[in-house]
TORVODO-593317 format. One record per residue (C-alpha): residue in one letter; residue number from 1; x, y, z. Coordinates in Angstrom, 3 decimals, padded with zeros to 6 digits, always signed. Example, Ala and Ser with C-alpha at 12.3 -4.5 7.8 and 13.67 -1.06 7.14 Angstrom:
BEGIN
@r = A	k = 1	X = +012.300	Y = -004.500	Z = +007.800
@r = S	k = 2	X = +013.670	Y = -001.060	Z = +007.140
This chain:
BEGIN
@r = X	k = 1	X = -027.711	Y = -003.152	Z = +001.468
@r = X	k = 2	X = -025.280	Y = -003.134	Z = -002.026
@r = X	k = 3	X = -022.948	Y = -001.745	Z = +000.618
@r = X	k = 4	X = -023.418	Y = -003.580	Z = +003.082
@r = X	k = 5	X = -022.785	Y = -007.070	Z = +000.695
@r = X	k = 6	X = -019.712	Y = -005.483	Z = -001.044
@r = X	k = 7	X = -017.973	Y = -004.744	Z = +002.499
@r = X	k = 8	X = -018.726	Y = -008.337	Z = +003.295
@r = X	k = 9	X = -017.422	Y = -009.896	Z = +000.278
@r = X	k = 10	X = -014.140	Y = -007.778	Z = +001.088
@r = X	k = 11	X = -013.475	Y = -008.596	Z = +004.769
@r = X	k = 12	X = -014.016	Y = -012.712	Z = +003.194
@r = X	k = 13	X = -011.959	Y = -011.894	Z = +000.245
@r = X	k = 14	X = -009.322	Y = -010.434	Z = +002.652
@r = X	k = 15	X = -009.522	Y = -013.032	Z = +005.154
@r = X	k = 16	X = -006.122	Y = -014.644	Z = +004.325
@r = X	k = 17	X = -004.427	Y = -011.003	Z = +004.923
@r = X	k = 18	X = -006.052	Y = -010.872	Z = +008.831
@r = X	k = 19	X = -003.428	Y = -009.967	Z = +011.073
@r = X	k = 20	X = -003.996	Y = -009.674	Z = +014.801
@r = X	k = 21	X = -001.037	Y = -008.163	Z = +017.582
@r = X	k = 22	X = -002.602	Y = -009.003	Z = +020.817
@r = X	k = 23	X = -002.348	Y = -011.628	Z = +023.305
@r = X	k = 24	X = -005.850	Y = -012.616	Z = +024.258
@r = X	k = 25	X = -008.694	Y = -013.172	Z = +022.663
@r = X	k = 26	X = -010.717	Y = -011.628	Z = +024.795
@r = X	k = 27	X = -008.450	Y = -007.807	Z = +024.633
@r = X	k = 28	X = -009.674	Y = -004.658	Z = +023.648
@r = X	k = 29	X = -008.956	Y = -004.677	Z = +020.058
@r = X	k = 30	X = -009.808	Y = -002.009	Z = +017.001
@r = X	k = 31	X = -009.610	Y = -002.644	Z = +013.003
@r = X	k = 32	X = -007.463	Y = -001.017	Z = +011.028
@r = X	k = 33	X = -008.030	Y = -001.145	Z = +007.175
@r = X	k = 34	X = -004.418	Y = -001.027	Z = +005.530
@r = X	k = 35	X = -002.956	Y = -001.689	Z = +001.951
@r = X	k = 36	X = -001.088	Y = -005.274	Z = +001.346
@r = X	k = 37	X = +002.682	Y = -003.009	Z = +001.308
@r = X	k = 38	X = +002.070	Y = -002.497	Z = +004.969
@r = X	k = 39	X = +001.820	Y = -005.691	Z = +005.690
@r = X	k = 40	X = +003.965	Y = -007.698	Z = +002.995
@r = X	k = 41	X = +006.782	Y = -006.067	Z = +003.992
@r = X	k = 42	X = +006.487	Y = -007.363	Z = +007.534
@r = X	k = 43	X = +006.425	Y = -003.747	Z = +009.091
@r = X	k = 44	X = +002.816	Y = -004.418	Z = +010.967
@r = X	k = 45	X = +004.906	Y = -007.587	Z = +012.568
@r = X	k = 46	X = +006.915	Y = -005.151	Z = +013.801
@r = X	k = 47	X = +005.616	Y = -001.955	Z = +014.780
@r = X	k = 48	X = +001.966	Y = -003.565	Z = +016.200
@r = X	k = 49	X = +003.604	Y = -005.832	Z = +019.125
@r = X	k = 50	X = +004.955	Y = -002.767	Z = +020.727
@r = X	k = 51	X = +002.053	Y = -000.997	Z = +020.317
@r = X	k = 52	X = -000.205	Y = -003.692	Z = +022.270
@r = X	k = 53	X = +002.528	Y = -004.156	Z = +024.798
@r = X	k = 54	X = +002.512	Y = -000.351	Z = +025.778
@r = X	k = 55	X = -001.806	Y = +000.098	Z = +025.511
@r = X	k = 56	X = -003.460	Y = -003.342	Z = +026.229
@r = X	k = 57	X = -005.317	Y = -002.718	Z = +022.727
@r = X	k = 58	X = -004.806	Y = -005.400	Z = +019.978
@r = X	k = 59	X = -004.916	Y = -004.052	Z = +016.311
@r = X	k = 60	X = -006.681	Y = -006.817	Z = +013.932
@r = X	k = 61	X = -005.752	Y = -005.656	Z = +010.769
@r = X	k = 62	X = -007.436	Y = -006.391	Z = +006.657
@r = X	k = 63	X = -004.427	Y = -005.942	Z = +004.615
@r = X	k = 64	X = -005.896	Y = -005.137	Z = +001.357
@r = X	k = 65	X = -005.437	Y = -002.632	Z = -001.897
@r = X	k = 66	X = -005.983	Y = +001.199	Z = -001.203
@r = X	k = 67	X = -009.453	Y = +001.149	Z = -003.215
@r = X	k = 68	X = -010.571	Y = -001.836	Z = -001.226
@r = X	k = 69	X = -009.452	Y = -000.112	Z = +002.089
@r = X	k = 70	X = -011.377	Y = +003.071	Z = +001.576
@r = X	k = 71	X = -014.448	Y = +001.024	Z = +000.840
@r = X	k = 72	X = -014.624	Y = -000.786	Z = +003.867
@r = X	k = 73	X = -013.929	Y = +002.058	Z = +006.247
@r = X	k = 74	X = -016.386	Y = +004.125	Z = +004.438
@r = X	k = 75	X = -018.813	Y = +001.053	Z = +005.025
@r = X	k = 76	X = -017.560	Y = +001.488	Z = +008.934
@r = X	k = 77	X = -015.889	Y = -001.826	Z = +008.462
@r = X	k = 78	X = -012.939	Y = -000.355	Z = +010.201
@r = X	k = 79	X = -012.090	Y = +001.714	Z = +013.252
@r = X	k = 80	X = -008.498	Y = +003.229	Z = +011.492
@r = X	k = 81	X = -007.202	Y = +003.377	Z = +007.698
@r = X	k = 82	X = -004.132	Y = +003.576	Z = +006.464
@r = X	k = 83	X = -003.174	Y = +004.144	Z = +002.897
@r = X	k = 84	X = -000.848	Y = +005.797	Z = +000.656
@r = X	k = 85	X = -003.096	Y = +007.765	Z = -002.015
@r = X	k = 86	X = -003.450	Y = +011.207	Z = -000.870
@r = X	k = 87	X = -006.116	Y = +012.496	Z = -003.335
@r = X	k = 88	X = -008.445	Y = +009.859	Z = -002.065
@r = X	k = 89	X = -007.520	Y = +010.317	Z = +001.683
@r = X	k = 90	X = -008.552	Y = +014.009	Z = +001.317
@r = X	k = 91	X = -012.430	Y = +013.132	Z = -000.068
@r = X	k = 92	X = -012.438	Y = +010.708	Z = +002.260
@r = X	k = 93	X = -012.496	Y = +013.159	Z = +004.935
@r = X	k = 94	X = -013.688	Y = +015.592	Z = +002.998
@r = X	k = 95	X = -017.145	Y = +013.337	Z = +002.484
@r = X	k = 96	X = -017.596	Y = +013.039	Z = +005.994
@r = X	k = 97	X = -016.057	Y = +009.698	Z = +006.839
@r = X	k = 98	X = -013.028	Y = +010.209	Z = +008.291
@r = X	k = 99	X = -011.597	Y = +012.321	Z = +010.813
@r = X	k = 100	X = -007.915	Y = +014.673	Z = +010.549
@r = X	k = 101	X = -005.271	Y = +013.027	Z = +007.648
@r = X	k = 102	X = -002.510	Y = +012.217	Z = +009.683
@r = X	k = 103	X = +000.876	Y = +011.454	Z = +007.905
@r = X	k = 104	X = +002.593	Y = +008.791	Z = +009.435
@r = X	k = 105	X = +005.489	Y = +007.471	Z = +007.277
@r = X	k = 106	X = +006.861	Y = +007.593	Z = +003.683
@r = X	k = 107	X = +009.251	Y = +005.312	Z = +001.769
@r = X	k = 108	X = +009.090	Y = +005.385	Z = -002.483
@r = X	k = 109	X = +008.128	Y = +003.454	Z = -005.520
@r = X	k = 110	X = +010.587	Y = +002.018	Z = -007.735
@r = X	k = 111	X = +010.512	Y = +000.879	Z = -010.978
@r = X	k = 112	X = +011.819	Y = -002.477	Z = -011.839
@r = X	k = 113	X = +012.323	Y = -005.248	Z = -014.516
@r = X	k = 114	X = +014.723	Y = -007.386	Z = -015.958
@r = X	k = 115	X = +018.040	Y = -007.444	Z = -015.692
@r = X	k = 116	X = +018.567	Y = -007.070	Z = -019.485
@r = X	k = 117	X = +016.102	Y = -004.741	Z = -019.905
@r = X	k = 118	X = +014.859	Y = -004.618	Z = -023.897
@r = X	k = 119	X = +013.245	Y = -000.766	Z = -023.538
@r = X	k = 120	X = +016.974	Y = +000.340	Z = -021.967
@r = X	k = 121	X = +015.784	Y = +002.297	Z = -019.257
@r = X	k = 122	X = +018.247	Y = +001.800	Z = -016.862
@r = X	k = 123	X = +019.471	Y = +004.446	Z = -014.618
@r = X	k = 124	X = +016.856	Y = +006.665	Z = -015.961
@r = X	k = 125	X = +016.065	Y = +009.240	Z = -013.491
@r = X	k = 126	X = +012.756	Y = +010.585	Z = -015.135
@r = X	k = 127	X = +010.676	Y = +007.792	Z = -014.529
@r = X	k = 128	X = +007.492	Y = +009.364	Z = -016.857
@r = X	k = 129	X = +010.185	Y = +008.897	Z = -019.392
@r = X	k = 130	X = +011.072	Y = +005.567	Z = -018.729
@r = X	k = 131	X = +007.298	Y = +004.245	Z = -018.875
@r = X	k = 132	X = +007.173	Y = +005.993	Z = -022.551
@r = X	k = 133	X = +010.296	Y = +003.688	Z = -023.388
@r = X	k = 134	X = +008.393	Y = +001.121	Z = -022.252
@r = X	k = 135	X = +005.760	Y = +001.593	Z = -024.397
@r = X	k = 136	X = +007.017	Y = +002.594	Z = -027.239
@r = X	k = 137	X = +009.032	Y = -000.244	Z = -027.282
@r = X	k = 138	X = +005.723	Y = -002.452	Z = -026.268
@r = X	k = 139	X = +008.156	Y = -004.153	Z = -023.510
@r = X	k = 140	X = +005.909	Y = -006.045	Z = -021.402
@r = X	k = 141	X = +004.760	Y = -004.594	Z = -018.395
@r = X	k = 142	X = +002.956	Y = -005.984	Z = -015.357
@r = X	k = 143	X = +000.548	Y = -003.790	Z = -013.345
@r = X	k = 144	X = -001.102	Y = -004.508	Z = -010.180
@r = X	k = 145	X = -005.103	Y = -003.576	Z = -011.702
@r = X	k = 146	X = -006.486	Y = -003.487	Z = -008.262
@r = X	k = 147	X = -007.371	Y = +000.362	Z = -007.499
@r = X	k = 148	X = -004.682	Y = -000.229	Z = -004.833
@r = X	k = 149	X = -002.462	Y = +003.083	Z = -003.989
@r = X	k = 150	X = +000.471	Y = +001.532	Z = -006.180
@r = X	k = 151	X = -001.927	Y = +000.905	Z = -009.091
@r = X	k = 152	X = -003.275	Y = +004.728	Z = -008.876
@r = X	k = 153	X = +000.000	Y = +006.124	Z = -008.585
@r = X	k = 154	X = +000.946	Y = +003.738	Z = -011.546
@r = X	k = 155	X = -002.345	Y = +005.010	Z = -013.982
@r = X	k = 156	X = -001.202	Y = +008.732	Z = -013.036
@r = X	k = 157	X = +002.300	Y = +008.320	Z = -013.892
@r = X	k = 158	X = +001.110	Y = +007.043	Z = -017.701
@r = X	k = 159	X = -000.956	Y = +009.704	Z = -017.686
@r = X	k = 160	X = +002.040	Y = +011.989	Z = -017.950
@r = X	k = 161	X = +003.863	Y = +010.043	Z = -020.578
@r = X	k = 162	X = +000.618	Y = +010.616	Z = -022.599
@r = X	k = 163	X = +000.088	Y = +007.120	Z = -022.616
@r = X	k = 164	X = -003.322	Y = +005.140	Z = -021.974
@r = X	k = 165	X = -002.143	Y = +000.895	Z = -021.500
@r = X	k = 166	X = -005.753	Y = +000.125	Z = -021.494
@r = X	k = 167	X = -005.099	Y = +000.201	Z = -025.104
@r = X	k = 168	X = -002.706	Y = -002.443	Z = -025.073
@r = X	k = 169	X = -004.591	Y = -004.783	Z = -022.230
@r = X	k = 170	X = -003.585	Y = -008.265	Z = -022.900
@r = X	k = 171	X = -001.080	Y = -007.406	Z = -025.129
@r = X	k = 172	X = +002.427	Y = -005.772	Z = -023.604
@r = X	k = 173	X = +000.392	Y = -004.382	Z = -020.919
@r = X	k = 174	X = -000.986	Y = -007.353	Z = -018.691
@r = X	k = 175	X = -003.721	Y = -006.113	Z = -015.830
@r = X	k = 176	X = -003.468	Y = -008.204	Z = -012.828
@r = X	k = 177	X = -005.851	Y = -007.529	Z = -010.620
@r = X	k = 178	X = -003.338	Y = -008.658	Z = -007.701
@r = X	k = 179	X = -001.320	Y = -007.718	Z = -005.310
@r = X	k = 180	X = +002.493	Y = -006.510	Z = -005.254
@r = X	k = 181	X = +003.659	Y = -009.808	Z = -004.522
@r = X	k = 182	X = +001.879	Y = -011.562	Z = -006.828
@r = X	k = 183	X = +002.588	Y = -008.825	Z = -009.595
@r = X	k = 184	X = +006.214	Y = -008.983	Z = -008.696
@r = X	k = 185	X = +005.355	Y = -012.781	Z = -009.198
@r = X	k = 186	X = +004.419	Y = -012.482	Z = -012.682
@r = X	k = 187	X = +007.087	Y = -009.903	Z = -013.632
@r = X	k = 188	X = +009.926	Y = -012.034	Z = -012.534
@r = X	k = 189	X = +008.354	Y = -015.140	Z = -014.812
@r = X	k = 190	X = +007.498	Y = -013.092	Z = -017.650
@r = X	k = 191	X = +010.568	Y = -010.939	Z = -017.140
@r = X	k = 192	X = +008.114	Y = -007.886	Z = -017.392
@r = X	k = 193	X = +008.705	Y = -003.921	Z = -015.762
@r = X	k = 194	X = +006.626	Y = -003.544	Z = -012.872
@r = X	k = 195	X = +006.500	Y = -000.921	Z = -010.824
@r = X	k = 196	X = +006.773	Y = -001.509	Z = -006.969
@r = X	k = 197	X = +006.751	Y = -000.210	Z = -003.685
@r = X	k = 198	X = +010.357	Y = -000.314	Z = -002.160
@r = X	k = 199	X = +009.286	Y = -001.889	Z = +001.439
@r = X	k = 200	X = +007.579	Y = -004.668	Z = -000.572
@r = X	k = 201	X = +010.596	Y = -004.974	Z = -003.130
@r = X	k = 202	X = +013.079	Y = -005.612	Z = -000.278
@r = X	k = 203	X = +011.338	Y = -008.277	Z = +001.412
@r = X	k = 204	X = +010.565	Y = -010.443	Z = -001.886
@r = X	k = 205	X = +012.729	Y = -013.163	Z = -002.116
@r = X	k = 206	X = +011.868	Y = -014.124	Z = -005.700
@r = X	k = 207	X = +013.333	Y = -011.999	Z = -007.724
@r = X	k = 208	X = +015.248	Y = -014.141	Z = -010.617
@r = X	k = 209	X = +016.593	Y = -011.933	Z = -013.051
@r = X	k = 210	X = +014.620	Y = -008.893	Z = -011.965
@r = X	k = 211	X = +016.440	Y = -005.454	Z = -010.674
@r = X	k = 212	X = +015.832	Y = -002.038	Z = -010.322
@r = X	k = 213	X = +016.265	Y = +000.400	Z = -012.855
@r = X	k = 214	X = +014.783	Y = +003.332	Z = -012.562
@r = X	k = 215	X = +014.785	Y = +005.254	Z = -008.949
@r = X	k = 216	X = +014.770	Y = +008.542	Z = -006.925
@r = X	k = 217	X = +012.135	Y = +010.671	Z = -009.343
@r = X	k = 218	X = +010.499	Y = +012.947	Z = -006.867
@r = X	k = 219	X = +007.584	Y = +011.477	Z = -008.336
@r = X	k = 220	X = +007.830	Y = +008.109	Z = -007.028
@r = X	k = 221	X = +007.770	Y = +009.531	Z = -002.854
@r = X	k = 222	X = +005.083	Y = +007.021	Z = -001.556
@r = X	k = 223	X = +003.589	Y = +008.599	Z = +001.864
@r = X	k = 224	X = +001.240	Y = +006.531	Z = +004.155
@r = X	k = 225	X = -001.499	Y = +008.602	Z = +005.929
@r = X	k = 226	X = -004.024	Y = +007.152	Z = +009.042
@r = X	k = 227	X = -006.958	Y = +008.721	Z = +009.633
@r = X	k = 228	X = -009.938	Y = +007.872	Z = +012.251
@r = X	k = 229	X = -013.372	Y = +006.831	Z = +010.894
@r = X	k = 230	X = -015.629	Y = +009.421	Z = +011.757
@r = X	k = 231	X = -018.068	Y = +007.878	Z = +014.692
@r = X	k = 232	X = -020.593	Y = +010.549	Z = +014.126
@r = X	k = 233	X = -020.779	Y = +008.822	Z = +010.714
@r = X	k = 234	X = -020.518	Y = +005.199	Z = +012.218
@r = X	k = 235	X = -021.502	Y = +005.382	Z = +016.462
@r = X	k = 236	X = -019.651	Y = +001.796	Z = +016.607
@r = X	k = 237	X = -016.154	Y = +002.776	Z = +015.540
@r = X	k = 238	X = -014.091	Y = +003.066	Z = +018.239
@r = X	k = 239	X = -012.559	Y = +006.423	Z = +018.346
@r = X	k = 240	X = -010.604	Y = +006.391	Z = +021.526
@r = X	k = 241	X = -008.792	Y = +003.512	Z = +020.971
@r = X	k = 242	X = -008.395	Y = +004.309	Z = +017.198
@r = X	k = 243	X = -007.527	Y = +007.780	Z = +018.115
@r = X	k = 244	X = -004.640	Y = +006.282	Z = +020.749
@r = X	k = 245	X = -003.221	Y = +004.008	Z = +018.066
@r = X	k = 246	X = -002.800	Y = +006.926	Z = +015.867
@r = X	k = 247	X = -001.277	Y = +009.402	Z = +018.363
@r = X	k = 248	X = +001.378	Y = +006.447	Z = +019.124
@r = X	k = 249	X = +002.220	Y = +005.990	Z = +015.620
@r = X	k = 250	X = +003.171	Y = +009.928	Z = +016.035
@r = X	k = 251	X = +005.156	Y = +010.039	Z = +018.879
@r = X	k = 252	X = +008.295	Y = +009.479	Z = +019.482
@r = X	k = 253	X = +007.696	Y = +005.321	Z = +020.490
@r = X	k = 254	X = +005.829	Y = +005.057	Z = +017.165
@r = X	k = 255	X = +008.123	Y = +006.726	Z = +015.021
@r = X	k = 256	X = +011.108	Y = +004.765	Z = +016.829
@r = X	k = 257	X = +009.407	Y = +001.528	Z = +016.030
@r = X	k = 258	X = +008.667	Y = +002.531	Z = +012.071
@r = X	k = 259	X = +012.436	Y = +003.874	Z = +011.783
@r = X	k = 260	X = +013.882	Y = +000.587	Z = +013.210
@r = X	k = 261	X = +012.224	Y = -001.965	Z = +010.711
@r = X	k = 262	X = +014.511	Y = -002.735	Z = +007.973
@r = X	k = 263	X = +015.600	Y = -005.520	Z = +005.989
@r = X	k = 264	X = +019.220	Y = -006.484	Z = +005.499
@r = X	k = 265	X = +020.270	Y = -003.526	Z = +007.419
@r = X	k = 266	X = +017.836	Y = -001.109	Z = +004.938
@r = X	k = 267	X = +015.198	Y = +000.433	Z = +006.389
@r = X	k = 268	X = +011.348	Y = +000.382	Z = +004.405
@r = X	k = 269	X = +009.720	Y = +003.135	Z = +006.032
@r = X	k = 270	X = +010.765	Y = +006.851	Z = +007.324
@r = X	k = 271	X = +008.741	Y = +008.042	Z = +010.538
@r = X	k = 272	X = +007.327	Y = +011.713	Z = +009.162
């Protein structure tokens, strides 16, 4: 029942991230649980059109953080997820609730912040060394706080500078609980480091004095995985059209749609 109320209050807390490809209401349609980067950056616009057009099935999609994804598809919430934190795609599946990891696409992280950047990070290639600058220089940072795939990556990355924020909540270090855009938001007003998701980055449009500084760290590769909820584990999830929607994201019409999104001739996302 706890389980049960928790997936609810996340399918109404997601509600204004609902996106359906499909042409009628009455279509064949699965659910695909996805973070907000997949979405925000206007690839599902994109990419889930085609894939309708070419199977009939419409893909209604909850565009939330990583955390909140694996939740609902473990709650059977879903019929597909797709998310970008590896560890936690492999207990997933490991657990029982999802079928084969399936990479689909990768693109990176970046870390940004403003222009005249008081911890002088810029052009640092190590970017476990630029988040120590950061803090030992108690810059202000802005993080996401929402378990999403970004926010892991960003807690394991401190990790390796030997450096814990939650000590400095509320001070330099200001927890969110958001998404990128609205982190992005708050980093551009407070002219804070952030760090970002590059798809997301190149569609924001309110940047102000904010730029990128730190890049390329092998680090920073951000991969997106989908993988089918188990229907031995939930009867209801609909495997063969999840399954189909999966396979097309792998072949060679899938990956052609993913490697022809881009944004002022760049493109977000690299078909594996």
């Amino acid at each position: 029942m706890i389980g049960a109320a928790i997936s609810r209050r996340l399918f109404l807390a997601a509600s204004s991230a609902f996106v359906v490809a499909g042409a009628r209401a009455d279509a064949p349609f699965i659910t695909v649980a996805s973070t907000t980067s997949t979405q925000n950056s206007g690839l599902f616009d994109h990419i889930l059109p085609r894939f309708t057009r070419e199977s009939g099935i419409a893909v209604r999609v909850v565009a939330v953080g990583t955390g909140a994804a694996l939740r609902l598809a473990r709650n059977g919430d879903a019929d597909v997820l797709i998310v970008h934190h590896r560890a936690s795609e492999e207990a997933f599946v490991a657990a029982g609730f999802g079928r084969q990891r399936h990479e689909v696409m990768h693109n990176d992280f970046l870390l940004v912040g403003p222009k005249d950047d008081p911890a002088g990070i810029a052009g640092e290639a190590n970017v476990v060394q630029a988040l120590g600058a950061i803090a030992r220089t108690r810059a202000p940072f802005a993080s996401r706080g929402d378990d999403s795939g970004t926010h892991r990556r960003e807690q394991a990355l401190w990790r390796e500078a030997g450096v814990d924020p939650g000590e400095a909540s509320g001070l330099w270090y200001r927890e969110l609980g958001a998404g990128m855009g609205a982190t992005l938001n708050l980093a551009a007003a407070l002219g804070a480091y952030t760090l970002t998701d590059r798809g997301t980055w190149l569609g924001f449009g309110n940047r102000r004095n904010l730029v990128v500084l730190s890049e390329g760290d092998s680090r920073l590769r951000n991969t997106y995985a989908a993988i089918l909820v188990d229907p031995e584990r939930h009867p209801h999830v609909k495997a063969v059209a999840g399954q189909r929607f999966i396979d097309w994201l792998l072949s060679p019409a899938g990956r052609a749609a993913i490697e022809s999104f881009e944004i002022g001739g760049k493109r977000l996302f690299h078909a594996r």
